[in-house]
N, C-alpha and C positions, 0 to 999 in steps of 0.2 A: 828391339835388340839391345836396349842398353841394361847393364849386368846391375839393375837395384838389389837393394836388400831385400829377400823375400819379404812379398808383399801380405805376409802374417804379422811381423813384426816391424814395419817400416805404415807408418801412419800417415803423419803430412812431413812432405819431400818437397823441397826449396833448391832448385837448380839454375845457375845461370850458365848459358851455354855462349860464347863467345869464340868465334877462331882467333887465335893468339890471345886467349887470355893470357891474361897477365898470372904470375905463381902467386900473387897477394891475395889475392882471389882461392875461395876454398869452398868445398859443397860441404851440406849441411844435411842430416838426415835428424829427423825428430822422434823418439819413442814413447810413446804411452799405452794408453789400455782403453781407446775408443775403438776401437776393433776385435771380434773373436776374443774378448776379456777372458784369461785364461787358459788360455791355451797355448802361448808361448811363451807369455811372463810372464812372472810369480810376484805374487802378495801375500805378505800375511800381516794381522794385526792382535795385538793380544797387549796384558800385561807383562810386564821386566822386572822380578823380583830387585832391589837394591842395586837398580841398574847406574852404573858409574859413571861421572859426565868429565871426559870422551866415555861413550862405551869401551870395554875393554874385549871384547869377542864379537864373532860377526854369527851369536848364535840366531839359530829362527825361532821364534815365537811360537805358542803351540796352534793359534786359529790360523786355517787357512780361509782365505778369501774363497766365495763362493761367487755364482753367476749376480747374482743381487749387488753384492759388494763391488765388484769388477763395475757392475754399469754405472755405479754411485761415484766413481772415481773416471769415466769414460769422459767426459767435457765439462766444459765453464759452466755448470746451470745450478737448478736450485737441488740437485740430488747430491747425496755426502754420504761418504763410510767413516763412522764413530764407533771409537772403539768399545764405549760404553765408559759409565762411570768406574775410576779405579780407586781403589783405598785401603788402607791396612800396610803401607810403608812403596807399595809396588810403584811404577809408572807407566804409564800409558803411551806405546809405542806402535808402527809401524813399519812395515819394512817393503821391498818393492825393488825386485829383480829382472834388470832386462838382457837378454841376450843381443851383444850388439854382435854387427857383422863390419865392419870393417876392420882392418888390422890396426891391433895397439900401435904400431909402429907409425901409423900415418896419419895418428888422432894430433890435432896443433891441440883444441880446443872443446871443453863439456861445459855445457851449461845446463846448471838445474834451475827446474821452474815447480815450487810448489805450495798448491793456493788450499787455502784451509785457515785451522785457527782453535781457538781451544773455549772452553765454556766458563775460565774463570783465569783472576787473574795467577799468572804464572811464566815459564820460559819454555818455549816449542824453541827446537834445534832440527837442522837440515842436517845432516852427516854423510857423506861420502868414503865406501871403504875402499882403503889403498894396499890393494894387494902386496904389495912390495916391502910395505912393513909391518903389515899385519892390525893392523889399526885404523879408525875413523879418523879422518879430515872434516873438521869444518866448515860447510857451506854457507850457512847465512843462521840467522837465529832473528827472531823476535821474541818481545814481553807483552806481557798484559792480555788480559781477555779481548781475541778478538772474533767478530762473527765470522762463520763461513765465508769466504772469498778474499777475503785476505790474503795477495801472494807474499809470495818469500822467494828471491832469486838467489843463486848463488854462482861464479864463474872460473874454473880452471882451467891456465892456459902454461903453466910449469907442468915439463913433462907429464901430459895429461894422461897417457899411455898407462901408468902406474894403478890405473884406480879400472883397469879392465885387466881379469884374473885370469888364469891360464884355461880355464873350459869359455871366457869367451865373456863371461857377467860383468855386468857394472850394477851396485849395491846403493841403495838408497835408504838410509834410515830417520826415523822422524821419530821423536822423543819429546817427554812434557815432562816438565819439573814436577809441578804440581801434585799433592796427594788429595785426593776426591774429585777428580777434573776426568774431563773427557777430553780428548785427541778428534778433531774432526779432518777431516782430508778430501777436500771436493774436487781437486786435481794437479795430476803429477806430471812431470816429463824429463828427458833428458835429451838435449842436443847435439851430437858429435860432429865435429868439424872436421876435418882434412882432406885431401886428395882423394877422388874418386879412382883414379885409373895411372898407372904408369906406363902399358903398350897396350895397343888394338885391341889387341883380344881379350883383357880384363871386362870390356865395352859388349862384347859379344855376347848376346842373348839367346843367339841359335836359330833363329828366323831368319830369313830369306827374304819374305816379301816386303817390308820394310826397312829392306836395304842396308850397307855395310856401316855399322857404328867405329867412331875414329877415337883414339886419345889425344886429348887436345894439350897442348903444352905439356904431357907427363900428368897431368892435373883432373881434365872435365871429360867427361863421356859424353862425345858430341853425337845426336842420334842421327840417321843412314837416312838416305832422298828414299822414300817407300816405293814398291813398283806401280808403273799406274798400267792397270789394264782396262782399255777402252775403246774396242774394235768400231764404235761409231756407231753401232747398230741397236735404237732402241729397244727392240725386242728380247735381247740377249741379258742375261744377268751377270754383269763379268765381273769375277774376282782372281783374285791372285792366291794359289795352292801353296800351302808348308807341306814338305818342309825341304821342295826344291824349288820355290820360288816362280812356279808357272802359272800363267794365264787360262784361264778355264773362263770358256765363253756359254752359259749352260741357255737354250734357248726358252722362251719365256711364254708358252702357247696365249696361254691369259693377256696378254697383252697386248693380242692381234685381234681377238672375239669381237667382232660387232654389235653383239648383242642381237644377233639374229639366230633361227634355228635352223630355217628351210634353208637356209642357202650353206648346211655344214656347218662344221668347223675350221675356224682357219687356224695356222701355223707356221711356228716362226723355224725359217729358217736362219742359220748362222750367216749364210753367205747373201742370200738375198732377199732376207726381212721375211716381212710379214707375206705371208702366200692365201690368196684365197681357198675356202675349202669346198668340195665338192656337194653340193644340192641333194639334200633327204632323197633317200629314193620310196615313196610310200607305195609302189608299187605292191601287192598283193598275191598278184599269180591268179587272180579271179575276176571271170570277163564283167558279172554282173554287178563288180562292187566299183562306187565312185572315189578313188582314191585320191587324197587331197592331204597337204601337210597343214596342221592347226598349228600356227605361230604363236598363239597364247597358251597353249598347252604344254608345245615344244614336242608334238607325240604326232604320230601319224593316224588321219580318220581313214578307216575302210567304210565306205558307208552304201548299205547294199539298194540296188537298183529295183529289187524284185521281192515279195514275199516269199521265205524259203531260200535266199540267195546265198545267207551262210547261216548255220546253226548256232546260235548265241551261246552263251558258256555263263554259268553260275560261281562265282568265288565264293567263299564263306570266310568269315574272320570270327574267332572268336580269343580274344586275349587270353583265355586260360588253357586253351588247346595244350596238347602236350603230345599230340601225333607226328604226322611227317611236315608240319605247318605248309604244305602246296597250295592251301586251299580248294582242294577240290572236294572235300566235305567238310562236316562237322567235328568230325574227327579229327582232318586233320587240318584242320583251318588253317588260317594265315592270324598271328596273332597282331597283326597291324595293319591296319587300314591301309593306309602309305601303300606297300606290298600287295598288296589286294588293286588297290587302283591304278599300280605299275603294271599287273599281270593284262587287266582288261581292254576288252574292247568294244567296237561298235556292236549295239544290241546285247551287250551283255549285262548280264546283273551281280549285284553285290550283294549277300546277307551278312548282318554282321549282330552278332548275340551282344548283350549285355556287359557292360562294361565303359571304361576309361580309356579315350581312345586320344592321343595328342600328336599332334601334326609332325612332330620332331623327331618321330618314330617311326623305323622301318629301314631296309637296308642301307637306302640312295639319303637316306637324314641325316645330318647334324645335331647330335643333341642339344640342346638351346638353345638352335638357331630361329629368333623371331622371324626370319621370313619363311619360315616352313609354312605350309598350308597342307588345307588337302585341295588340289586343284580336282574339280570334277572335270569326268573326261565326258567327250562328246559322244553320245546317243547309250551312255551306259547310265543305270537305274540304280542308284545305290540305298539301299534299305538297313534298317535298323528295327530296334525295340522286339528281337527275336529272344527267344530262353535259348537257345542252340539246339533245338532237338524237332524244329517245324522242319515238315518235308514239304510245305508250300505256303505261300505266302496267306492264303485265307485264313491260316493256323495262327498269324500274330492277331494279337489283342490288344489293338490303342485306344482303348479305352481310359486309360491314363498313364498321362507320357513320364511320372514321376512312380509307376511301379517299381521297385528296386531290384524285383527279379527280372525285368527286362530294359529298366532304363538304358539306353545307350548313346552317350554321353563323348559328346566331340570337345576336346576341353583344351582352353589354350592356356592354361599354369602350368607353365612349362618350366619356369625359375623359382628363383626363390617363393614360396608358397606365399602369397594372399599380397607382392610385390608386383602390378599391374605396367609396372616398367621393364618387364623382362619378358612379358608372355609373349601368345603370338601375336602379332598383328591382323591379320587376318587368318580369323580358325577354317574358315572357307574360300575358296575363289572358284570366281566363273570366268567365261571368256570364249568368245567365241565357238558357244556351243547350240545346239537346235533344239526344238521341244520336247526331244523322245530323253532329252537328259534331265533326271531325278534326284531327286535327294528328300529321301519321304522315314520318318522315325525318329529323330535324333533329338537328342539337347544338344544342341550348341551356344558353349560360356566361357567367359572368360579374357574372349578374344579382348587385346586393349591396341589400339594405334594412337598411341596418347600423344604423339607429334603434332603440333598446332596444326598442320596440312594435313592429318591423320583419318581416314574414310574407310567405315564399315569393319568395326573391329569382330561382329562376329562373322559376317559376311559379305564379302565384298563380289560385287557381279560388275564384271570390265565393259560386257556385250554378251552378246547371245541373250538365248531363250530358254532359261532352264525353269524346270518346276520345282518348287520346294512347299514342300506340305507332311502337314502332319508334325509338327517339329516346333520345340519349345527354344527358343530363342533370348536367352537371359542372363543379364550380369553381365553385357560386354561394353565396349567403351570406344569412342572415338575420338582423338582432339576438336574435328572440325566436324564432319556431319553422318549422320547414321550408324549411333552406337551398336545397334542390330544389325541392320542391314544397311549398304548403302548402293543403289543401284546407276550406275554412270553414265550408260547408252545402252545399257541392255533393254530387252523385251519379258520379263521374269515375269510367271504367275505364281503367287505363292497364297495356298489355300490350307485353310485350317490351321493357320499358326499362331504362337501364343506370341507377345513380345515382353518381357517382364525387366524392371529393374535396368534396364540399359540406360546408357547414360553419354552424351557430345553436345557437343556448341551448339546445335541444331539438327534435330530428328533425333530423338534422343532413340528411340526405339527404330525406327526408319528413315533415310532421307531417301528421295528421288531423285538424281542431278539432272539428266537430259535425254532418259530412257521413256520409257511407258510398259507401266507397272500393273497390274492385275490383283488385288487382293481379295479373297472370297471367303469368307467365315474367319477373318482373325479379329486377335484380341489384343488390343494395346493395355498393358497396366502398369500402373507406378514409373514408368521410363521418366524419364529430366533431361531436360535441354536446358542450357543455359542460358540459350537466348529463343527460340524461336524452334518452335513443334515439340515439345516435350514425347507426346505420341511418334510424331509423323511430321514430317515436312515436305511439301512439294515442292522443289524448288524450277529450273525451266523445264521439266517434261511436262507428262500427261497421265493421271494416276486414276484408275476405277475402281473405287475401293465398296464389294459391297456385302449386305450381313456382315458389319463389324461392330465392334465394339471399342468404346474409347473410356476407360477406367482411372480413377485417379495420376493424369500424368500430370506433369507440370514445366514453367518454363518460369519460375518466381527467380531466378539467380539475376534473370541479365536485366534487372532495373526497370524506370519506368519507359524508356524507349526501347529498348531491345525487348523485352519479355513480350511475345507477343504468340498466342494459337495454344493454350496448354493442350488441348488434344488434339488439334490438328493445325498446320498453317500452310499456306500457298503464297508463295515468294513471287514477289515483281521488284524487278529492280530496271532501271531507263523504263527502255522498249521492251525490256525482256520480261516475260512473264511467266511461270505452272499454270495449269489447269487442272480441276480433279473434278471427278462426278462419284457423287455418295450417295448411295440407293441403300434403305435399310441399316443406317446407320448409326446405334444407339451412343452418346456423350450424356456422360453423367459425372462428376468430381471432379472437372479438371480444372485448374487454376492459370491466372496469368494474370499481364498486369493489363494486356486488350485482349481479349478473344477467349473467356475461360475456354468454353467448348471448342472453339473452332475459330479462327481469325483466316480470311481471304483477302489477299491483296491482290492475288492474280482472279481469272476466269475461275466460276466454279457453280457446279450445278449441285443442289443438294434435296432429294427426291425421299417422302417417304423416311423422314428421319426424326429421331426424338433427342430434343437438349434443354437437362433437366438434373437442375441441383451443381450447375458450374458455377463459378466465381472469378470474377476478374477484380481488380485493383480499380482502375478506373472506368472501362468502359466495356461495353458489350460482355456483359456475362455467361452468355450463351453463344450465340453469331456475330460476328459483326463480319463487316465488309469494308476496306479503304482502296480508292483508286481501283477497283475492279468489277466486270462486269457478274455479278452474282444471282442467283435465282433457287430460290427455296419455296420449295411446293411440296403438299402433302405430307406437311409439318408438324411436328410439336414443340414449343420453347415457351418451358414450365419454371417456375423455381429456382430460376436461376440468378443470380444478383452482382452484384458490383459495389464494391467498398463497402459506405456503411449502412448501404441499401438507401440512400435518400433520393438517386435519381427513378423515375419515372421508371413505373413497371415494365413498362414498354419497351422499353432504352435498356432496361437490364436484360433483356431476351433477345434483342435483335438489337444490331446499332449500325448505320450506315445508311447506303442508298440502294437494297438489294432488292429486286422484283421478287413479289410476294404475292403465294398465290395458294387457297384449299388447307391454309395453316391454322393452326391454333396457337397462338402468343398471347401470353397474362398480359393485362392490361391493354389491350390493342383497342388502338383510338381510330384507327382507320385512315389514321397522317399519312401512311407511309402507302396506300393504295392495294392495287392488287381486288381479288375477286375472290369471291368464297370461303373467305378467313372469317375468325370467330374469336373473341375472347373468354370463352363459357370454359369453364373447367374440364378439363378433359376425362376428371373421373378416374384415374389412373387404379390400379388393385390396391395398392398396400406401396405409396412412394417411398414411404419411411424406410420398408424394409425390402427397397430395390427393386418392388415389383410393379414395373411400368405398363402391366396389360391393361387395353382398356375394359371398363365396366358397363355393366347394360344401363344405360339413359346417357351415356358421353356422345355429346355434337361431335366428338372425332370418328365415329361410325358412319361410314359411308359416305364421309364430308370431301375426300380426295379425288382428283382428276385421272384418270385410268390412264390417259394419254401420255401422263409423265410417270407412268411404271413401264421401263423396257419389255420387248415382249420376252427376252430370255430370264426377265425377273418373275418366276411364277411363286415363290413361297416368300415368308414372308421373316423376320431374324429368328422366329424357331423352327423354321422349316414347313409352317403349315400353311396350307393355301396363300396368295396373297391377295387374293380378290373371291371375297364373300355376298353371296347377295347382288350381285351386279354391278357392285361399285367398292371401287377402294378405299379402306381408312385411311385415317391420318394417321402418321406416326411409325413407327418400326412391327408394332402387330397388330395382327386382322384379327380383330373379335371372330369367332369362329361360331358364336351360335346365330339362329336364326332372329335377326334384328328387326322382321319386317313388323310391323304393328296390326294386333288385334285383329281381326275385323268385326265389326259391330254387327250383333245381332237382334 
């Protein structure tokens, strides 16, 4: 409420507020051009034909100052407005008007301040125009070339009033002797002195809620006690209303939220706080459905008791729709997934055609809100990789998930493009859902939780049992563990998936926390860990990974202790330990600094698997095992090496103390026990160019234990038989023709 000079033209303001000051005492208001340059004081800078020293007229120059020149004159730094070089008899001048606001009557005192200097030697002058007599005053002057920064004060305290003109100006001019010189001016100002206020109401601002402003001695505008509005109640957002000075207590619902869903919403009362809200009601109206409120969904499950209990419903999404977007065709789809997954429910399904689909999008979204997701709902089937024009689902063709006429693409570049600090955090979530919930078609990328505690940037699964298949998984990132996916305590089986380019501390492509995980025909490639599973990490669950593949991943970042498992690792830490079982498991190029293929600290059974052509830094270039109980049967570990290949053939294929049984390992000396192992070349088709089948006369034919093939393992990693001839190979494939020998005639 105190009455300043408009705060366009009043810059830095020096006030001392005292009750009974004393009248020796006077406010001081400062004018320059650090603010809105331009716009309410004038500059201009130019040459002054045969200009007269005094000046004899208060004319202007013909350059007016631009936005450039205003900022060049704005503070004490290294920027300056020059006037340019001047010559042929003229001088080099500037001029610098400000509109003051308080009354000439009350000014004691002006003081100029101005810093600058000229480019050669010569006399710069300060001038000050005195209205009263039509002519320039005097303010300071200096000689000699000096560089920018250079000030020049000057002080008028004889009737200072005189030198502010009838519309209200006080005039600054700055002049150089010198002919072929330049004028520089790096900053200017004027300080007015006197009496702020003679009664109250000079003080008066016109606000209310910061209370009544006083005149202090005839002199200071002392400011008013502001109102405090504070009914006590944390819930309430209180402020004080202009421009009658009232209390407004606005209640703050957000502020009572538990963070829970089933139990309502609560809300704040003004009078009596926070109030509990009333409890979801997921009732249905239907005897045969189990109705149940899902807390991680925040959504009600109807979940039906009977086949035929309710009739399921189909959404369609297609982003370029242009119908009545309901989704209830392809016509008129839902152009956002979001929308689509708000509409559904149990038993129902989702089709969603081709396209760029981002979690941020849809009614209930914020646009670049990183925690957008798509949360899958419970017992709803959500499908992808449609052209939009299938009337059933046998009609899609995943045949490859990088078709571009039906890619369908979950994508979390949500910010600035190809900036992994802005995406989503999680492109997917799960939680709390049952097996009959899907998610089969999609790419999902992008996703980044780049937060050191940061898990499963492109999918994150809380709990529950969902299926995800079919789905290329690539380019997503996690601070801490499973840049693809990262599974917490859920039960997820995820079949047919690719994992590509994903990248976190550990599991680059997947981490396991304390769930148990299913994995059936996937592909780990290229993923990086920085420290541990470049592929995959198990860390305390329980993983069944089987027909996979583990393709150049790697874990080379985190050193010679941390780097350990480039395609796969199984964590033990104290007493706690993962365990996994790999049945049909191909490891071929993965690197580290222990474990190329595969490094197991915890439990881990390895069944019917081929590793071959890994690399590690120091040890176990194919298997190794530390502190854990390990057992590989019906094995191959080929070509695989460690540093600069000098240790022992043997030691590059397997390293540790793992129970070894019906395998094939180069070099194998027979140190390490076990039954039925061989070191005979396994005869592979063509290793050079990736083709690990074996060939007719390989000892890996028929050489394996049937006993350690599960009986639901019936094919073998191309899908063909996995037991030939009555006995099992060694390795990931079952030679397929007839192996028996000859008979002599």
């Amino acid at each position: 409420m105190i009455s300043w000079p408009s705060k366009e033209k009043v810059i830095a303001i020096t006030l001392w507020c005292v009750v009974g000051v004393p009248s020796s005492i006077a406010y001081g208001t400062t004018y320059d051009f650090s603010t809105r340059a331009g716009a309410d004081r004038f500059a201009y800078g130019n040459a002054i034909s045969q200009m007269a020293i005094p000046p004899e007229s208060n004319t202007i120059p013909a350059t007016v100052f631009g936005p450039a020149d205003y900022a060049a004159v704005a503070s004490s730094d290294d920027s300056r407005y020059g006037t340019g070089v001047v010559e042929g008899g003229d001088v080099a001048a500037t001029r610098f008007v400000f509109p003051i606001t308080e009354l000439s009557a009350t000014i004691t005192q002006i003081d100029i301040l101005w810093e600058g200097g000229a480019d050669q030697d010569g006399i710069y002058f300060v001038w000050l125009w005195n209205a009263d007599t039509g002519s320039y005053a005097l303010a300071a002057s200096s000689s000699g070339a000096v560089p920018p920064d250079g000030i020049t004060t000057g002080t008028f305290t004889a009737n200072p009033s005189r030198f502010v003109d009838a519309l209200g100006n006080l005039t600054i001019l700055v002049n150089y002797s010198a002919e072929g010189g330049e004028l520089l001016t790096d900053y200017v100002s004027v300080t007015i002195t006197g009496p702020q206020c003679s009664i109250d109401e000079d003080c008066d601002d016109g606000l209310a809620c910061n209370g009544d402003e006083m005149c202090v001695d005839a002199l200071l505008c002392e400011p008013g006690t502001p109102i405090v509005c504070d009914d006590g109640m944390p819930c309430t957002a209180d402020s004080c209303v202009e421009p009658l000075g009232i209390c407004d207590y606005a209640p703050g619902h957000a502020a009572c939220d538990n963070g829970t869903f089933c139990d309502g919403a609560e809300v704040c009362d003004p009078v009596a706080g926070c109030l509990p809200g009333t409890s979801v009601d997921c009732d249905d109206g239907i005897a045969c459905t189990t109705d149940v409120c899902n807390e991680f969904g925040d959504a009600c499950d109807n979940i039906p008791d009977a086949p035929g209990c309710i009739t399921p419903a189909t959404w369609y999404v297609d982003a370029d729709s242009v119908g009545a977007n309901d989704g209830t065709s392809w016509q008129d789809a839902f152009t956002t997934l979001q929308d689509a997954l708000a509409a559904s429910a149990y038993s129902d399904e989702i089709w969603t055609a081709a396209g760029i689909y981002k979690p941020d999008e849809g009614a209930d979204q914020t646009s670049g809100d990183a925690a957008a997701t798509f949360l899958l709902r419970n017992g709803v089937a959500v499908y992808g990789h449609f052209l939009g024009t299938e009337a059933s689902l046998a009609e899609r063709d995943l045949a490859d998930l990088s078709d571009p006429l039906r890619q369908t693409i979950l994508g979390g570049d949500i910010g600035i493009p190809g900036n992994g600090n802005d995406n989503s955090r999680h492109v997917v979530a799960v939680g709390e859902v049952d097996d009959t919930t899907l998610l089969d078609g999609f790419t999902i990328r992008d996703g980044s939780d780049w937060n050191v505690l940061g898990y499963g940037g492109g999918v994150y699964i809380g709990s529950g049992s969902p299926t995800i298949s079919n789905c290329a998984i690539t380019a997503n990132n996690a601070g801490a563990g499973g840049g693809g996916v990262y599974n917490a305590v859920g039960t997820p089986t995820l079949i047919n998936c690719t994992f590509t380019g994903n990248t976190a501390d550990f599991g680059g492509g997947m981490a396991n926390g304390y769930g148990t995980a299913v994995l059936i025909d996937c592909t780990f490639t290229n993923n990086q860990a920085d420290e541990k599973g470049g592929g995959m990490t198990e860390l305390f669950g329980n993983s069944t990974l089987t027909n996979c593949r583990f393709f150049d991943n790697d874990t080379l970042g985190g050193g010679f202790q941390n780097s350990m498992g480039g395609g796969m690792y199984v964590h033990q830490f104290g007493g706690s330990f993962g365990s996994a079982t790999m049945i049909n498991c191909l490891f071929s190029g993965n690197a580290s600094a222990h474990g190329g293929g595969m490094l197991a600290m915890g439990w881990s059974a390895v069944a019917n698997c081929t590793f071959i052509e890994n690399s590690a830094t120091y040890d176990s270039g194919g298997f190794g095992s530390f502190f854990s109980v390990a057992a590989v049967t019906n094995s191959i570990l080929w070509g695989n090496t460690v540093g600069a290949g000098t240790s022992p053939l043997e030691g590059q294929q397997i390293f540790g103390t793992p129970v070894i049984n019906n395998s094939c390992i180069q070099g194998w000396t027979g140190g390490l026990g076990g039954v039925g192992n061989t070191g005979a070349d396994p005869l592979s088709a063509n290793p050079g160019g990736g083709d690990f089948h074996l060939s007719t006369g390989s000892a890996c034919i028929g050489g394996g234990d049937n006993t350690a093939v599960p009986p639901s393992v019936t094919t073998d990693l191309d899908g063909d038989p996995r037991i030939v001839n009555g006995t099992v190979d060694m390795g990931v494939y079952e030679f397929q023709a007839d192996a028996s020998p000859i008979p002599t005639v």
